[in-house]
C-alpha positions in Angstrom: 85.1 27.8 -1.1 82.4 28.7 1.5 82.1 32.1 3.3 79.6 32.2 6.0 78.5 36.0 7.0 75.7 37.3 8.6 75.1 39.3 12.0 74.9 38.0 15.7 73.3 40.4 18.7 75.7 40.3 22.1 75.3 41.8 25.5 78.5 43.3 26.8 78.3 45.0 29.9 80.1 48.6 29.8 80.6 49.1 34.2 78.7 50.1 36.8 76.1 52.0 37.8 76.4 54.7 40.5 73.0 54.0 42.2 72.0 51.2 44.3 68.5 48.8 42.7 65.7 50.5 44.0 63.7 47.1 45.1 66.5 45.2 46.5 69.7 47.8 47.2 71.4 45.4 45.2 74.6 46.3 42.6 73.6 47.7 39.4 75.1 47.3 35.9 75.0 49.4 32.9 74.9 47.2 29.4 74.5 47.4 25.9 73.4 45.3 23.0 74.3 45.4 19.7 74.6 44.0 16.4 77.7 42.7 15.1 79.2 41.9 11.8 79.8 38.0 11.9 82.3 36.0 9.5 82.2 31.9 10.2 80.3 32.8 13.0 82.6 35.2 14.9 81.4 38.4 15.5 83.7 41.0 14.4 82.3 44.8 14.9 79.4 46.4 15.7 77.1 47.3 13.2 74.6 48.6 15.0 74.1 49.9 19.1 70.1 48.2 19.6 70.2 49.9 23.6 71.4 50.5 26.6 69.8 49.6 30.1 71.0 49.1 33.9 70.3 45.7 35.1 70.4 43.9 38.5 71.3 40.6 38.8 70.1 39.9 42.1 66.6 40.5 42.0 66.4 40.8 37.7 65.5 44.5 37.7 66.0 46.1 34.4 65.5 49.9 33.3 66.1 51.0 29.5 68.2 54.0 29.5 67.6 56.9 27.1 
């Protein structure tokens, strides 16, 4: 029998952001990427939280948040 495991990195976006995108006044969108546990290629939990950042899709903006 063959078990595949490994890791995968996602992008899930967590809401919104209260401010408006400084170049373009556009929506803004707080996310997160992390690291997940994979088995047969499905990720299953997060392993590890790589960062957070605000991101516009309108105009591309993003800002790393500490």
């Amino acid at each position: 029998m063959l078990i595949i495991i490994g890791t995968k990195e996602k992008t899930v976006k967590t809401g919104d952001f209260e401010e408006s995108c400084p170049f373009c006044s556009g929506k803004l969108y707080i996310y997160e990427r992390k690291l997940f546990f994979s088995l047969f290629f499905i990720p299953l939990f997060p392993v590890k939280h790589i960062e957070s950042f605000i991101f516009c899709p309108d105009c591309n903006y993003k800002k790393q948040l500490k």
